[in-house]
VOGU-3710 file (C-alpha; in Angstrom, 3 decimals, decimal comma):
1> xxxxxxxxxx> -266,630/-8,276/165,781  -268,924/-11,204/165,530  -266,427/-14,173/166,273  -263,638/-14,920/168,425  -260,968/-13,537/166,582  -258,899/-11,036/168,100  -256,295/-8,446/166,288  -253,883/-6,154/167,396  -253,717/-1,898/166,656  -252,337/-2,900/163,238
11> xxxxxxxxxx> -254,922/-5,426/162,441  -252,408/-8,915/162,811  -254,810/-11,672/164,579  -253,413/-12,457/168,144  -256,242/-15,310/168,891  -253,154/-18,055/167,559  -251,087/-16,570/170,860  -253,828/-16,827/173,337  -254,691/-20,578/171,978  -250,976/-21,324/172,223
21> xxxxxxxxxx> -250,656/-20,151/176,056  -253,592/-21,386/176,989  -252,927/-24,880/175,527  -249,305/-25,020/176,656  -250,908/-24,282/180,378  -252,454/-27,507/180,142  -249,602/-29,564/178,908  -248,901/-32,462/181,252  -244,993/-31,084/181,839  -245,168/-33,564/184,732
31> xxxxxxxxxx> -245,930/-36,654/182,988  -242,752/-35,484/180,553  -240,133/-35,143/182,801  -240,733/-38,749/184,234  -240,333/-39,506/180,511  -236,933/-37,506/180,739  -236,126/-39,423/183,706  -236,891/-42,365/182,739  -234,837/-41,760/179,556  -231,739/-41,262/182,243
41> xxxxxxxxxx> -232,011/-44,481/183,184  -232,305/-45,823/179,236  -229,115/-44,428/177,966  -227,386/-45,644/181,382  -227,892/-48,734/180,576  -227,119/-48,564/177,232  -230,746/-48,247/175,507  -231,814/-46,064/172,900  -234,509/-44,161/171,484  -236,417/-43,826/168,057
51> xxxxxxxxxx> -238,561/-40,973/166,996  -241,186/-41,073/164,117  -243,833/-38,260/163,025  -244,959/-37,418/159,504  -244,504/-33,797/158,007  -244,289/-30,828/160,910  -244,232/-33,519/163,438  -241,384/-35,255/161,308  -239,315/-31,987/162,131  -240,121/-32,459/165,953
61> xxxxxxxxxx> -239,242/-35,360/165,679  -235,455/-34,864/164,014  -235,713/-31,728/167,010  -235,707/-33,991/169,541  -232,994/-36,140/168,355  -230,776/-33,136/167,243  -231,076/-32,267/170,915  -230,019/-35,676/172,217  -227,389/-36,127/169,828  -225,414/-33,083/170,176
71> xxxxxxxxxx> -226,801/-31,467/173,159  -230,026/-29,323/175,214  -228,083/-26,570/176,870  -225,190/-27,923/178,756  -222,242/-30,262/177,646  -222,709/-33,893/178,028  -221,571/-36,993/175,850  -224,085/-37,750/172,860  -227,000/-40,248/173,235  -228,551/-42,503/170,599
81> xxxxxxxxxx> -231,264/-41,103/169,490  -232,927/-41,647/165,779  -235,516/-39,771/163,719  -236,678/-42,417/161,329  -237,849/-40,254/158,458  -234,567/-39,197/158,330  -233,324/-41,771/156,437  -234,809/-40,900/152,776  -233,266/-43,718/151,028  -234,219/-46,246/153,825
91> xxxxxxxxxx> -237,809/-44,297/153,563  -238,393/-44,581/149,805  -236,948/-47,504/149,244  -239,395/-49,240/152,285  -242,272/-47,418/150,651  -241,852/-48,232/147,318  -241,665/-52,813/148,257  -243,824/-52,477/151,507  -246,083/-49,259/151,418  -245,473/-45,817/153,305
101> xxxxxxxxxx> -247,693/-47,517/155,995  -244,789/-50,013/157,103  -242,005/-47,250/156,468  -241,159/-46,886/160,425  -242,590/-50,235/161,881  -239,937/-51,809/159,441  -237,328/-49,835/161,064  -238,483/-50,481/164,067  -237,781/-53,611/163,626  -234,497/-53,622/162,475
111> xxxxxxxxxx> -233,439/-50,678/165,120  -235,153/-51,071/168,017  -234,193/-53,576/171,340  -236,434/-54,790/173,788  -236,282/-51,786/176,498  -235,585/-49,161/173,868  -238,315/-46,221/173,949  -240,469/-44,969/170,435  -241,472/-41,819/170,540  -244,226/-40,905/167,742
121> xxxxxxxxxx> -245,272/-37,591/167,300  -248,630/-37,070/165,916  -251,122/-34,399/165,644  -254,566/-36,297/165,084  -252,941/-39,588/166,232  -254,425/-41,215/163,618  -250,947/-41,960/161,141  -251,825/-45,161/159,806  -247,697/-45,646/160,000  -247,085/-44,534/163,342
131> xxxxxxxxxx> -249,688/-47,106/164,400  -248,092/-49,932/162,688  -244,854/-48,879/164,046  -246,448/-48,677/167,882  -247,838/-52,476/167,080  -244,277/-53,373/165,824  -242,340/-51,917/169,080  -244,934/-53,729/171,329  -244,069/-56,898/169,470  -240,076/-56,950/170,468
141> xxxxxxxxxx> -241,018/-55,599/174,042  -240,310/-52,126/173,321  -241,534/-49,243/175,312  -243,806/-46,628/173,558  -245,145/-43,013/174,268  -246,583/-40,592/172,539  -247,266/-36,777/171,688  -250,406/-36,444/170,056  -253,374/-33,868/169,515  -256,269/-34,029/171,586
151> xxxxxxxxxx> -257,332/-37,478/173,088  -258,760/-39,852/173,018  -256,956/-40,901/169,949  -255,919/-44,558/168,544  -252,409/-43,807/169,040  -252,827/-42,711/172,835  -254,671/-45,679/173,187  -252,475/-47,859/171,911  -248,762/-46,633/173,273  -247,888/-47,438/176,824
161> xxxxxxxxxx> -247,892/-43,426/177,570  -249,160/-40,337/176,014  -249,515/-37,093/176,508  -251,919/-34,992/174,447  -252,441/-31,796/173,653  -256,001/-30,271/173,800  -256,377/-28,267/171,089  -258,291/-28,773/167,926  -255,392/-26,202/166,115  -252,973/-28,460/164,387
171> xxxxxxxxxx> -250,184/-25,251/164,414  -250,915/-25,142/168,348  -250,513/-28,846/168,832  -246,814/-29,217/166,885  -245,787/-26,118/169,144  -247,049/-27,578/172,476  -245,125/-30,618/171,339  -241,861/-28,192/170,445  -242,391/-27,101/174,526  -242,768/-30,853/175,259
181> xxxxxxxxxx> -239,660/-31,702/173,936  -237,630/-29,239/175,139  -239,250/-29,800/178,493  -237,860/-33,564/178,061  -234,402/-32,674/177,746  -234,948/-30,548/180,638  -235,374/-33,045/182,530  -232,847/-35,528/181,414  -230,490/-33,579/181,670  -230,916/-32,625/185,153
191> xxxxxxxxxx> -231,757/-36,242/185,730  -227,444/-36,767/184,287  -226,311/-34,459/186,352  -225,407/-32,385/183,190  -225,331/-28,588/184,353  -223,625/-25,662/183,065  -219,020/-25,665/183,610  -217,972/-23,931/186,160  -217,153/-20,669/185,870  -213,762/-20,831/187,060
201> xxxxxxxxxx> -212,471/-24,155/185,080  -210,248/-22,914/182,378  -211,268/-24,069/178,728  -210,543/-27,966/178,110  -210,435/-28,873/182,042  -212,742/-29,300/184,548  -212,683/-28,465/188,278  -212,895/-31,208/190,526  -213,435/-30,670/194,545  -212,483/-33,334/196,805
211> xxxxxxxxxx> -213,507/-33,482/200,545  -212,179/-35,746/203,054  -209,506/-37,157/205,275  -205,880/-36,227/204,707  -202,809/-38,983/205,421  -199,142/-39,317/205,009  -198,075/-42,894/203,502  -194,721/-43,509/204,398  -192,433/-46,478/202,675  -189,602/-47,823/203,924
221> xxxxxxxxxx> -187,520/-49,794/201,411  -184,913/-51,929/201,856  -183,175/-55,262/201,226  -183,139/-58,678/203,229  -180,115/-60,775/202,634  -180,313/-62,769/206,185  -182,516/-63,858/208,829  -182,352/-62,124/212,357  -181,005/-64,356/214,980  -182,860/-63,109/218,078
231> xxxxxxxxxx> -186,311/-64,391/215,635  -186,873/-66,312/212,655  -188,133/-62,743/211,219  -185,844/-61,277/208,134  -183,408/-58,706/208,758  -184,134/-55,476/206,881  -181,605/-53,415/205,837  -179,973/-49,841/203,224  -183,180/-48,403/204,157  -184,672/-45,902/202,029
241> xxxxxxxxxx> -187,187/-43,965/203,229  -190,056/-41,642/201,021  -193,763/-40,507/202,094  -196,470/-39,403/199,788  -199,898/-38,085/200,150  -202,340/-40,721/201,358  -206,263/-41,150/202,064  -208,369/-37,943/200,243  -205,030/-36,301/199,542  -204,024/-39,194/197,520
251> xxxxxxxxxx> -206,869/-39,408/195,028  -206,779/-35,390/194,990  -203,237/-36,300/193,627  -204,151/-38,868/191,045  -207,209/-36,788/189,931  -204,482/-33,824/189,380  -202,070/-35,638/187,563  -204,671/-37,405/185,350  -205,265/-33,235/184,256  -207,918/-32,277/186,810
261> xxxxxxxxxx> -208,019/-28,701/188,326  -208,412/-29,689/191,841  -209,191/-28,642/194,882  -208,899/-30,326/198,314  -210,797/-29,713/201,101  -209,574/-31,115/204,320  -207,780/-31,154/207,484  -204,290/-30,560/208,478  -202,630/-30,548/211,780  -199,786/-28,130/212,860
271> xxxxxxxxxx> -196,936/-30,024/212,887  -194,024/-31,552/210,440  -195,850/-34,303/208,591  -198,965/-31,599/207,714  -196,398/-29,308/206,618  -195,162/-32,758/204,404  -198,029/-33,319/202,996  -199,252/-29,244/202,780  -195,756/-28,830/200,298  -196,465/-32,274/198,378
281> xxxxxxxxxx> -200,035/-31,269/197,665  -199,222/-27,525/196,486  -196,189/-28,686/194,549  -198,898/-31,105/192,143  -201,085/-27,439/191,234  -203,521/-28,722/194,354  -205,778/-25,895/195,703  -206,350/-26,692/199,434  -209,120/-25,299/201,739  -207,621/-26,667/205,212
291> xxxxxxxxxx> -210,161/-26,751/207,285  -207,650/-27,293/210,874  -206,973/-30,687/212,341  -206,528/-30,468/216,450  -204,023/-33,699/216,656  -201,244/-35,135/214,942  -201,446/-36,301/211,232  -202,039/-39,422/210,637  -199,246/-41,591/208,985  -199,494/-44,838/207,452
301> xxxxxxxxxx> -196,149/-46,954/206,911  -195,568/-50,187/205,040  -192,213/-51,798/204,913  -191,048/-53,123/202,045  -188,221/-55,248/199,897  -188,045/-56,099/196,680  -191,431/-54,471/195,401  -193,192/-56,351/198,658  -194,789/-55,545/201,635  -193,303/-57,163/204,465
311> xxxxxxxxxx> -195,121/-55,176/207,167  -197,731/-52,320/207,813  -197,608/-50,152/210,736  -200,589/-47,546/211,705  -199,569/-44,693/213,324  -202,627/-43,207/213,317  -204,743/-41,749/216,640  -207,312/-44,438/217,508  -209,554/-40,973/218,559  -209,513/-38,846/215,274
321> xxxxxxxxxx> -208,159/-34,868/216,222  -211,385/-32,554/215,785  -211,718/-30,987/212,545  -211,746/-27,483/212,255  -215,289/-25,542/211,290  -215,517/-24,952/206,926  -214,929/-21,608/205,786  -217,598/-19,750/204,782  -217,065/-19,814/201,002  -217,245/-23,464/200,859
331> xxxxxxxxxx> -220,629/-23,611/199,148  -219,144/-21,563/196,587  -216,272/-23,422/196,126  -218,498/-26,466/195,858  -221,261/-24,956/193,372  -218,438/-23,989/190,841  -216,904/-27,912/190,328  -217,396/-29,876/187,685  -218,065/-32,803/190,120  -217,502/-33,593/194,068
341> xxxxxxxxxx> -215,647/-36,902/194,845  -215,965/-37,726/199,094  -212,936/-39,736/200,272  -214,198/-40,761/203,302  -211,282/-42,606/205,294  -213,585/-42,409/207,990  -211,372/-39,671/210,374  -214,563/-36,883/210,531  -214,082/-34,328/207,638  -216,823/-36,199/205,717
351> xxxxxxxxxx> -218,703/-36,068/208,719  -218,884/-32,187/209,540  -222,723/-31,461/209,820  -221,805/-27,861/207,802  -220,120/-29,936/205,262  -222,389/-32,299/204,758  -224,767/-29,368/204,086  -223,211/-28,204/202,023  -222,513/-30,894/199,921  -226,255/-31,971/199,899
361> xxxxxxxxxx> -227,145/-28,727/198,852  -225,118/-29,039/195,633  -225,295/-32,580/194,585  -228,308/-32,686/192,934  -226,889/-30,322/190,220  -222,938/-31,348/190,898  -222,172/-34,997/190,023  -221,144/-36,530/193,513  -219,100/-39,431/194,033  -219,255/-40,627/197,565
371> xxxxxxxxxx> -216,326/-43,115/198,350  -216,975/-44,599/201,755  -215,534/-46,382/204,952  -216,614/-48,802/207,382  -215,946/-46,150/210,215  -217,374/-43,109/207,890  -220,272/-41,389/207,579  -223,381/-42,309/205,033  -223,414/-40,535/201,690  -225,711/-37,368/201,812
381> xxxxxxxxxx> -228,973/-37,314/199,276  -228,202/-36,148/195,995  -225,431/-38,795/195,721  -224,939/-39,843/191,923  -222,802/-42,548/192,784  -220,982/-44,435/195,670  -218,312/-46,460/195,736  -217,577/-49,242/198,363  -215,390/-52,396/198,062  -216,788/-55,495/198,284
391> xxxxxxxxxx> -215,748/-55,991/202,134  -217,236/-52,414/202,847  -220,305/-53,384/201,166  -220,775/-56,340/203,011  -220,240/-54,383/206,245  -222,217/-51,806/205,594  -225,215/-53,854/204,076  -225,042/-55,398/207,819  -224,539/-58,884/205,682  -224,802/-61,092/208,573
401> xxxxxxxxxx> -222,343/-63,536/207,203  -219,281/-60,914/204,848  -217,809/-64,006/204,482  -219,652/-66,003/202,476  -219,474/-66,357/199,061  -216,086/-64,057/198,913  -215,848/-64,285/195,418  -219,496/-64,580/194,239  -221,186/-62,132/192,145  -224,496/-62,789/193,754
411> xxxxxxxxxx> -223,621/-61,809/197,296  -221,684/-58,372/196,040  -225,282/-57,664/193,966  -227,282/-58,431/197,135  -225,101/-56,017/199,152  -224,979/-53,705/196,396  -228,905/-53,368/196,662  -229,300/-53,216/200,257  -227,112/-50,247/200,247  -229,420/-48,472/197,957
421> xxxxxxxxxx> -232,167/-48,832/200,239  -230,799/-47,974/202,668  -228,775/-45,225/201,498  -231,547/-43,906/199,331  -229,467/-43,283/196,357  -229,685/-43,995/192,743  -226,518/-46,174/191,953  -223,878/-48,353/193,661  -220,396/-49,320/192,289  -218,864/-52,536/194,373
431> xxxxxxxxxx> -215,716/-52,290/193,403  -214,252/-55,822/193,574  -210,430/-55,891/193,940  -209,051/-57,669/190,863  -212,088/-58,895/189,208  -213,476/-55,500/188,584  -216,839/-54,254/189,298  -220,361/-54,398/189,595  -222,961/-51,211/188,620  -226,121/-51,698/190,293
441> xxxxxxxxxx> -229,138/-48,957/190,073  -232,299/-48,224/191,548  -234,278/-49,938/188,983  -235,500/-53,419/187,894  -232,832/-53,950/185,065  -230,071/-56,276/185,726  -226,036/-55,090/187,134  -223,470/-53,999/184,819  -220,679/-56,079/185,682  -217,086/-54,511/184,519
451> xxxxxxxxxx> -214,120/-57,146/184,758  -210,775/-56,242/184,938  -207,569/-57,062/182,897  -205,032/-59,299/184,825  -202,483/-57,123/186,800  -199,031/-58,793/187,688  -198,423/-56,081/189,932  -198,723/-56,923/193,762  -199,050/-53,296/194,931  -203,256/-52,542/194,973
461> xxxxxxxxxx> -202,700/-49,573/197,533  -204,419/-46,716/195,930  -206,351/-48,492/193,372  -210,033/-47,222/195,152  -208,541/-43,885/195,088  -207,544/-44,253/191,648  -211,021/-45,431/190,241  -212,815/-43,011/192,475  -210,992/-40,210/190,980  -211,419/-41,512/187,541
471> xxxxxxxxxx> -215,277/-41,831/187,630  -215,749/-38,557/189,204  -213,545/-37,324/186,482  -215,468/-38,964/183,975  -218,876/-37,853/185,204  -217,628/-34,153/185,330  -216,792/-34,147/181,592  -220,421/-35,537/181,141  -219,910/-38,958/181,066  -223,028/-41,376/181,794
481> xxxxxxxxxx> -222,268/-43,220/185,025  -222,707/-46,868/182,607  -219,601/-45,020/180,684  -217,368/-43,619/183,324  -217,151/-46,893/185,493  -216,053/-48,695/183,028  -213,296/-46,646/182,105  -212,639/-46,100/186,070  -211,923/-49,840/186,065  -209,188/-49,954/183,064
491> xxxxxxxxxx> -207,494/-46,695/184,394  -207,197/-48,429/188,049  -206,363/-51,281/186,012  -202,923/-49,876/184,557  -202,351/-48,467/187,174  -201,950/-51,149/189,766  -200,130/-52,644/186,569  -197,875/-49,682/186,049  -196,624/-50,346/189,781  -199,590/-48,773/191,773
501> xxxxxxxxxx> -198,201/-45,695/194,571  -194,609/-47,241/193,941  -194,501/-45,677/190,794  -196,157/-42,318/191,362  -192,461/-41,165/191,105  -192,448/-42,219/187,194  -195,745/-40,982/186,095  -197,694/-44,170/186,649  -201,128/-42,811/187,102  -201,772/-42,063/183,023
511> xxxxxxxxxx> -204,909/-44,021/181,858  -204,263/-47,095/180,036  -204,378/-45,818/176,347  -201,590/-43,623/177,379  -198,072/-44,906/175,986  -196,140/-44,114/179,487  -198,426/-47,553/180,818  -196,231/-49,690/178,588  -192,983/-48,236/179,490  -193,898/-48,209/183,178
521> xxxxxxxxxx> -194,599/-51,569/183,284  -191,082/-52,736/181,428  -189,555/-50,815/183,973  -190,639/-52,404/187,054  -190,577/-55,773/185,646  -186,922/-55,488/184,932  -186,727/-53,715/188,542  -187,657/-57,331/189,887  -185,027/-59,331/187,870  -188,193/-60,322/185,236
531> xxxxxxxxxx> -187,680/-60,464/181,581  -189,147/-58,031/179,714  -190,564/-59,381/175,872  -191,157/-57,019/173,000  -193,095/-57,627/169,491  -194,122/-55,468/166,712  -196,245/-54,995/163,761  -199,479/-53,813/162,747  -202,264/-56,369/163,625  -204,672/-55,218/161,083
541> xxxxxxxxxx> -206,847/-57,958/161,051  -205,946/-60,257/164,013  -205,987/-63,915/163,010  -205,039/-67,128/164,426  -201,919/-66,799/163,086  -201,041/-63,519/165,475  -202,649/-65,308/168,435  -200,650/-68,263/167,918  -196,896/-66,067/167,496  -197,982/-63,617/170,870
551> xxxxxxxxxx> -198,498/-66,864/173,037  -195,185/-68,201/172,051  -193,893/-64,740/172,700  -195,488/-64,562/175,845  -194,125/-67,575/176,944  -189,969/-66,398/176,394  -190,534/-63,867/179,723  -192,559/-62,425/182,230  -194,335/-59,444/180,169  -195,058/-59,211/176,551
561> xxxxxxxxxx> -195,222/-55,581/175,732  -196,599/-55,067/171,621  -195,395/-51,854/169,536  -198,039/-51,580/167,275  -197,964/-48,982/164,334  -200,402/-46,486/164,057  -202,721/-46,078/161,653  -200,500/-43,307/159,310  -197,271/-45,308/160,302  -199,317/-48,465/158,502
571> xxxxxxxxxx> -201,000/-46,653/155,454  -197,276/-45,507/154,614  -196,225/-49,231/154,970  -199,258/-50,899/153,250  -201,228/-48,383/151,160  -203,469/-46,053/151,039  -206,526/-48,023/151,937  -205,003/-49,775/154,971  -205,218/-49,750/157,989  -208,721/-51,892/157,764
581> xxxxxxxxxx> -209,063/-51,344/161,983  -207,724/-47,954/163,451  -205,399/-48,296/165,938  -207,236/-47,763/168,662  -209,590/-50,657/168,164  -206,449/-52,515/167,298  -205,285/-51,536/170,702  -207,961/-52,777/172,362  -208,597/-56,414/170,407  -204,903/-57,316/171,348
591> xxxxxxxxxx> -205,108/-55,974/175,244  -207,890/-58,439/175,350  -205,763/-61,376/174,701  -204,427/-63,064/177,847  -200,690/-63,396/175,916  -200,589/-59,588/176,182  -199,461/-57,464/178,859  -199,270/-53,416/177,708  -199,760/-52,006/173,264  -197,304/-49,230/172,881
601> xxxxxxxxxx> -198,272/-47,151/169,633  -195,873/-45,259/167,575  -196,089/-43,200/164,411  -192,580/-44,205/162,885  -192,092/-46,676/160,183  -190,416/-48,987/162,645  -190,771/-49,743/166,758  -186,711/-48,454/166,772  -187,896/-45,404/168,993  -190,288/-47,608/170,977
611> xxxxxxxxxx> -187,546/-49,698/171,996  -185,364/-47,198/172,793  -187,710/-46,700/175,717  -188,880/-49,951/176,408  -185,438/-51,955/176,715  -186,732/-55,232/176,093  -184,590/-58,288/176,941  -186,402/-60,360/174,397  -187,618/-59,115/170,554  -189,558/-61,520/168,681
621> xxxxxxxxxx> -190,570/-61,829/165,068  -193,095/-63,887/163,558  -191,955/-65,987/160,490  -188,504/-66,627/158,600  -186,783/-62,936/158,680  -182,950/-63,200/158,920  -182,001/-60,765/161,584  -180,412/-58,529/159,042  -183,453/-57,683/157,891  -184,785/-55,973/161,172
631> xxxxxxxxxx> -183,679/-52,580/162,184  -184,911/-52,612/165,240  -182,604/-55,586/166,054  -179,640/-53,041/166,695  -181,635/-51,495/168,858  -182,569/-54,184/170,942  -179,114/-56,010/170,534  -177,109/-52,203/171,717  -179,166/-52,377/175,045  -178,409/-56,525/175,925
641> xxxxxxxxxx> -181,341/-57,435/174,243  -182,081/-60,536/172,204  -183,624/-60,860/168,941  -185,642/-64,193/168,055  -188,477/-65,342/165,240  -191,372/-67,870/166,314  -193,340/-69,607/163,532  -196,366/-68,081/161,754  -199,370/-70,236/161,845  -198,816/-71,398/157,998
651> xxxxxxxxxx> -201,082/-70,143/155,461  -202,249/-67,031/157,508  -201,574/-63,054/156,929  -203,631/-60,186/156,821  -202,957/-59,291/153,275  -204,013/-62,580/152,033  -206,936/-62,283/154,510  -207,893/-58,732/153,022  -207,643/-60,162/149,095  -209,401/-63,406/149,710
661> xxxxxxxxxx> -212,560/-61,346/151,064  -212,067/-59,355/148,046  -211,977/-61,908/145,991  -208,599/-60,930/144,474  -205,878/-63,805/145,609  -205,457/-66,258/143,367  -203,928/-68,791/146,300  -205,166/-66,922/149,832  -203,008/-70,095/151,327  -199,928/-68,317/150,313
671> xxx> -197,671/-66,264/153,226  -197,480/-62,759/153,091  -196,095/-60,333/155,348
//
């Protein structure tokens, strides 16, 4: 034919194909997926990214962020991610004062963070904008790549990475980049963890699998009204006696009642306490793949009076019975969870060379949560995450001196670190008792450190198990690890504040936004002879004036528990255009306060209903009411209850806080309920 041109039986040209495979054969896919994993790393630390590209490469560019935002293939949580020629008003308007050559570095500026990625998409990589926007993400210590056409180009040049496409066919290039991109979320995805839900999870619930060492807790409660006289030791006495799952077969438990489909895999022995804790497990919905324990179970007792541990006794084996080999559908089993969570109590299951096959074999697509013990065995590659206590990490980090520092944030970072050498995974949580935790990853950016409410109770037992089980939870419905351990840490939180294992019995394992927490807690106060203390209202805008009236409240008793109406409850009360906050950040402004103990929302026009549950010795009021005026004061005063007002702050309410802003109250130093 005289050119280069090639066409089909019909006559269509098929050279555009050809150019397109043979250009997409040279795409650096390798240099992308570091992109994608470095992009992991980004958006678990909090980062985000912006995308610019004029005309086709504008719509690869909104691609990409449509992709991040909602999702590549598989369920996750959304990432921020922004196209900035989205924004046409932003766009215009930036063009029209500044020039269309300053429309994204201006929005660079105002979006971007130093450690945040741009991404510019350009065919020639010549975009007199997308160069000025490269210059301005350099300035605030941004990090840039691009997709371009065939190099060398200025904007190559200039960006910290690029990968170009060489082709001189501008259609050719904006596909490549379409394969680029999708390659990208390829690999940040698999960098997450994200993968597809298992098969066998029924909609809305995800299937959790967790391996390790089965015990029975026992507690022996009683009362001590005298000393003994053979010892100056107290006499215990109208003994009550209950067990419970303990070790892996706990957090199986707390994972189930927190909604989980789970299933355990460990070892039982053949004898009454196994068949204990083989009936308590199956009557919580637990699936159990018992791999055999040659032994006794081991049992774990604590004696106890009046919501205190008096003694421990271990009547575990000091030799562990041998563990019984995995059945052969365990790699099965473990392909179709949501996520793995190892509960190593250090007794062998974790330890079984076949299951620790197994398990490796998986974790690179399963999000695994390795929770470990000083006496266990090491977390298997693949790990996404593992979980020591501060006294395990120092152990394990062979810290030469645990000691040290005991309550130092340095020393749990330091430990923290050496374990990811030496363990050879990418992330560490130290979990640190009541001050929280510490995130540390294998990269150069700084720990996330996670602190913890207060807790009055004194019972921590299960609290690891509890946060374990919460973060694997939270990773298998997609969560980023810099997401899930934080809300591991306020769901251990409440419940070591809800009563910890004592209170398994009343549902004490909900996460804190549940409205059981609340009710939980006024029960076991009152089950220690404390005073329970009760407020309500609905906190729109929190001023000085409702700090002030929940520390006086705070100070009448031993827990101050607020009923807070929700946000339909207060637009029947106040209007149409309240609330200003929802009640959920509401919530969460007046948990932070040190005055407050629990926030109990309800949907009525008044807390009556919430303190029918809650029982509260004390109800207080801020300002003058007359007690006539209070429903709810019935309701307190039917169940014992007190009623009481503490002064408002003078001058201070939300309403006049809301029409002074507005400009609308004459005299914003007047009172207002």
């Amino acid at each position: 034919m005289g050119t280069d041109e090639h066409h089909d039986d019909a006559g269509f040209d098929t050279s555009h194909i050809g150019r397109l495979v043979e250009a997409a054969s040279r795409l650096d896919t390798g240099r992308i997926r570091v992109w994608g994993e470095a992009l992991a790393a980004l958006f678990s630390a909090g980062g985000r990214v912006l995308v610019a590209g004029n005309g086709g490469s504008a719509a690869e560019a909104q691609h990409l962020t449509a992709e991040l935002v909602g999702r590549y293939q598989h369920e996750r949580r959304a990432l921020p991610a922004i196209a900035l020629h989205a924004d046409t008003s932003t766009v215009t308007a930036v063009s029209n004062d500044y020039g269309y050559e300053e429309v994204f570095a201006r929005q660079v500026r105002a979006h971007g963070r130093a450690g945040d990625v741009l991404l510019c998409l350009s065919t020639s990589g010549r975009s007199a904008n997308l160069l000025r926007a490269a210059e301005a993400a350099a300035e605030i210590g941004m990090t840039t790549w691009a997709l371009t056409g065939r190099a060398p180009n200025p904007l190559a040049e200039l960006c910290d990475d690029a990968v170009p496409v060489d082709t001189d066919a501008v259609a050719t290039v904006q596909e490549c980049h379409l394969v680029g991109i999708h390659v990208l979320c390829a690999s940040l995805d698999a960098a997450l963890g994200v993968r597809a839900p298992a098969a066998l999870a029924p909609p809305g619930r995800r299937r959790l699998v967790v391996v390790g060492d089965a015990l029975l807790d026992r507690d022996l409660n009683g009362a001590v009204s005298r000393m003994s006289p053979e010892a100056p030791v107290p006499v215990v006495d109208s003994i009550t006696t209950t067990t419970r799952p303990g070790g892996a077969a706990l957090a199986a438990v707390l994972a189930a009642r927190a909604g989980d489909d789970v299933v355990l895999v460990t070892a039982l022995a053949d004898d009454l306490d196994g068949a204990r804790l083989r009936e308590s497990l199956s009557a919580e919905g637990i699936e159990i793949v018992d791999l055999g324990l040659r032994g006794r179970t081991p049992v774990k007792a604590r004696v106890r009076s009046g919501g205190r541990t008096m003694l421990m006794l271990d009547e575990t084996d000091r030799n562990p019975g041998a563990v019984g080999a995995p059945p052969a559908d365990l790699a099965r089993t473990l392909r179709d969870a949501s996520a793995i969570l190892v509960s190593d109590y250090g007794r062998g299951v974790a330890g079984v060379p076949a299951i620790r096959r197994a398990i490796a074999e998986v974790a690179r697509s399963v999000p695994t949560v390795w929770d470990p013990h000083r006496a266990g065995a090491p977390p298997v590659a693949g790990t996404c995450l593992v979980t020591p206590n501060r006294t395990e990490a120092a152990v394990l980090s062979a810290n030469p001196n645990p000691g040290a520092g005991a309550t130092g944030l340095d020393e749990d970072t330091a430990n923290g670190r050496a374990l990811l050498e030496a363990w050879g995974v990418p992330r560490i949580v130290v979990t640190r008792g009541a001050l929280g935790a510490l995130l540390v990853e294998n990269t150069d950016r700084a720990p996330l450190v996670i602190t913890a409410e207060p807790a009055t109770s004194e019972d921590t037992v299960g609290a690891g198990d509890r946060f374990a089980a919460a973060v694997a939870g939270g990773l298998a419905r997609g969560e980023l690890p810099s997401v899930a351990v934080p809300k591991a840490v306020a769901v251990a939180t409440a419940f070591v504040a809800a009563g910890g294992v004592s209170a398994l019995a009343e549902d004490a394992v909900a996460p804190a936004h549940e409205p059981e927490a609340p009710i939980a807690l006024a029960e076991r106060v009152r089950a220690r002879g404390g005073r329970v203390v009760a407020t309500g209202g609905c906190f729109d805008i929190l001023h000085v004036g409702h700090v002030s009236m929940l520390a006086e409240a705070r100070r009448l008793g031993d827990c101050l528990i607020v009923c807070l109406n929700g946000d339909a409850s207060v637009a029947r009360l106040k209007g149409p255009n309240r609330p200003i906050v929802p009640a959920s950040e509401r919530a969460a402004m007046l948990s932070a306060l040190r005055s407050v103990d629990a926030v109990l929302v309800f949907d009525e026009d008044t807390p009556e209903q919430a303190l029918e549950r809650l029982r509260p010795d004390v109800f207080v009021k801020g300002g003058d009411y007359a007690i006539h005026e209070l429903p709810e004061a019935v309701v307190v005063e039917r169940h014992g209850g007190q009623v009481v007002t503490v002064p408002y702050v003078t001058g201070r309410s939300t309403t006049s806080l809301i029409r002074s802003a507005a400009g609308t109250d004459p005299n914003p130093s007047l009172e207002t309920r």
